[in-house]
N, C-alpha and C positions, 0 to 999 in steps of 0.2 A: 016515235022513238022506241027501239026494241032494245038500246042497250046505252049506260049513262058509266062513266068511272073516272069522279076531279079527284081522285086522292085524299078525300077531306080527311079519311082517319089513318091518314102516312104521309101531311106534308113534307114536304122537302123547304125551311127553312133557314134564314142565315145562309152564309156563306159556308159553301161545303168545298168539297174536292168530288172532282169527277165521278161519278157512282154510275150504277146501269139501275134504270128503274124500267117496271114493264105495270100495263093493263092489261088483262087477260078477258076478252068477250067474246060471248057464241054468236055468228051471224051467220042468220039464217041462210040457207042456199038460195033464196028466190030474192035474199037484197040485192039491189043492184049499185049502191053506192052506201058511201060511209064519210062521216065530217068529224075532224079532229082540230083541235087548238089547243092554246095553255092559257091558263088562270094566271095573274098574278096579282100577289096584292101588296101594293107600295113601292117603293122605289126598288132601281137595280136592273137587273137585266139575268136574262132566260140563254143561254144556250144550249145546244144540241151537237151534239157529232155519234154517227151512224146509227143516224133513224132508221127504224125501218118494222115493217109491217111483215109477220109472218103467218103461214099455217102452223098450228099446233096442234095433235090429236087428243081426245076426250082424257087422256090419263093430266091433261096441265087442268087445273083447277083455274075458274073465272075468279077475277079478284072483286072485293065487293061492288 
């Protein structure tokens, strides 16, 4: 595993209102694939609207 980020020190808690949260990781050029999921813990339910995966260059800082 060359890159790990569950959000533990920025959960997203409770009931909120729609927000944009991002993971920022460097992958290397020679991966060839990458596994993503969500945590949750307790009751309730996870949505999503426009996921998605981009390039960003070296000025985005990796989040922990």
């Amino acid at each position: 595993m060359l890159g790990f980020d569950n959000m533990d020190d920025r959960p997203v808690t409770g009931t909120t209102e729609w927000a944009q949260h991002a993971i920022v990781l460097d992958v290397p050029s020679e991966a060839t694939r990458f596994f993503f999921g969500v945590f949750q813990v307790g009751p309730g339910a996870t949505w999503f609207d426009d996921f998605r995966f981009e390039v960003v260059d070296e000025s985005v800082p990796t989040t922990p």
